[in-house]
N, C-alpha and C positions, 0 to 999 in steps of 0.2 A: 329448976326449969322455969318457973315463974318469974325468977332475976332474969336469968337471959333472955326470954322474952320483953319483959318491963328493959332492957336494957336496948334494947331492938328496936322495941315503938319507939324509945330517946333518941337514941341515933339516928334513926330515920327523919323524923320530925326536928332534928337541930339541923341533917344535911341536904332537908328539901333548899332549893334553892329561894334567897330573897329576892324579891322583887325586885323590878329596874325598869328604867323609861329609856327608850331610843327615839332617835328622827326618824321618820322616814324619807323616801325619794319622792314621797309623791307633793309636792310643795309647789305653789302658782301662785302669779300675779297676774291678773286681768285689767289692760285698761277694759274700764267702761264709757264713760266720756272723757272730757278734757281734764277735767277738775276731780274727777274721781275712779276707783278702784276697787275691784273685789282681789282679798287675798284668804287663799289656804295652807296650812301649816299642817299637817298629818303627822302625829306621834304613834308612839305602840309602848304599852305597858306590859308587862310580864308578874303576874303576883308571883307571891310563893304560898307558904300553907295558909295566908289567911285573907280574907279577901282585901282589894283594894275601891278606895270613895276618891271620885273624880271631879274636878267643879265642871261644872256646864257654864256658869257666867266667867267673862273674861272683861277686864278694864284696859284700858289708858294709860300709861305713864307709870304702871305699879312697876319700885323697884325689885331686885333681886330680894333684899331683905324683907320685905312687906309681909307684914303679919295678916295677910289677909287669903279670905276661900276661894279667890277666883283666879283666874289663869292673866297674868299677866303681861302684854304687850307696848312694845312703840314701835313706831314709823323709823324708817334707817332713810337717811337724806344724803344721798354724795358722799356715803361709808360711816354716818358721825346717827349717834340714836338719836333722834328730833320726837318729842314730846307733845308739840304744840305746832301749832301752825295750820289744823286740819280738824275734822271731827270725824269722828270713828263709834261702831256699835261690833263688836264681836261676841262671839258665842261657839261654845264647842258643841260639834256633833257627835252622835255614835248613836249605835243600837241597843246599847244596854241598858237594863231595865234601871229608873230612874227612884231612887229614896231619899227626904228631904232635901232637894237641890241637887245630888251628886248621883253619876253613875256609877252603879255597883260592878264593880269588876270582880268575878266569882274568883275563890281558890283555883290554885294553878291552871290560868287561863292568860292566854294573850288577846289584847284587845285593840283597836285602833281606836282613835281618837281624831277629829280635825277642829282647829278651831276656824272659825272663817267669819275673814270682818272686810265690814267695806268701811272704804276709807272716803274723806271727799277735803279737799282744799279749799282754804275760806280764800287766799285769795286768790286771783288768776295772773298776777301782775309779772309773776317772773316762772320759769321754768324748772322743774325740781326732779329729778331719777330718784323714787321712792320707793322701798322695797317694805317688811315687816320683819321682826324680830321680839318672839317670845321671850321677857325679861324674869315673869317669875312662875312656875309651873310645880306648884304643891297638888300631894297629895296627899290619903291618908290612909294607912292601913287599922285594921282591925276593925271592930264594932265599935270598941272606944275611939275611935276614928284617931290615935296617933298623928301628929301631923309630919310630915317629911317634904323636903323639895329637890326638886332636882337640880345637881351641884351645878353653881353659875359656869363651870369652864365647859361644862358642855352644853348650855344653852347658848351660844353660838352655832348649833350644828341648826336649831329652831330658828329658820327663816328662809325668806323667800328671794325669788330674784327681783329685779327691781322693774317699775315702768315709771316709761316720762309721762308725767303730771305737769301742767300748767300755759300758759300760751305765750306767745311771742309778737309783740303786739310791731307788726311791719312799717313802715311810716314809707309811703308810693318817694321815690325822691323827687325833689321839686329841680324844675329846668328852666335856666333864667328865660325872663322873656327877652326878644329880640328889641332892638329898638330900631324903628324906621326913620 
């Protein structure tokens, strides 16, 4: 009786389901001025039996591979990832209670996540349709905080629509003068 039982709690606890990150639909670009931008990106996690550690901080230019704890973004320019050209400050939100840097996301709980950065173009000289796209989006499961990231082909789903950024400098046309 004690095997089948002890046999019971195993199987159960091997066919809780593992964790996973989706998009969600709730994703926005805001112009705010000419030169600048507020963008949101909203994920949702799903743990399985053990809890899940989330970063809060998010960077710049970090690649897909980047050995690093923060949620990583760039700027998408005219469909192509643009890096540079702009300055940007991002940071994810959520409700979840908060331990050394990262939200704890409990055992079998689904959680939302948004990160939201604003963006701002250094310069104003040419015009640019800028959207945002999550490049590297680790987490980690357990107390031993495990690292894991979410596989690069579906961070394409992570990103926003796009807005026009930058100005179009007019020149009045000149009309000859007459001569008398």
């Amino acid at each position: 009786m004690k095997t089948n039982i002890f046999t019971l709690i195993v199987l159960t606890v091997m066919l809780m389901p593992a964790g996973q990150a989706f998009a969600d639909t709730r994703q926005s670009a805001t112009k705010l001025t000419a030169d600048a931008a507020l963008y949101t990106i909203t994920y949702e996690f799903q743990t399985g039996a053990e809890p899940y550690y989330l970063p809060i901080l998010a960077e710049n230019g970090l690649p897909y591979d980047a050995d690093s704890n923060k949620v990583g973004y760039t700027a998408v320019q005219n469909g192509k990832m643009s890096p540079t050209g702009y300055k940007s400050t991002g940071m994810v939100l959520s409700s979840y209670d908060i331990e050394d840097g990262y939200y704890v996301l409990p055992p079998m709980t689904k959680g939302s996540f948004t990160l939201v950065t604003a963006l701002e173009l250094l310069s104003l000289s040419s015009v640019r349709t800028v959207g945002l796209q999550i490049t590297n989006l680790p987490y980690f499961r357990s107390e031993d905080k495990d690292r894991l990231v979410v596989a690069e082909n579906n961070l394409r789903l992570f990103n926003t629509a796009s807005v026009v950024l930058g100005t179009v400098k007019l020149t009045a046309p000149t009309t000859p003068s007459v001569m008398k």
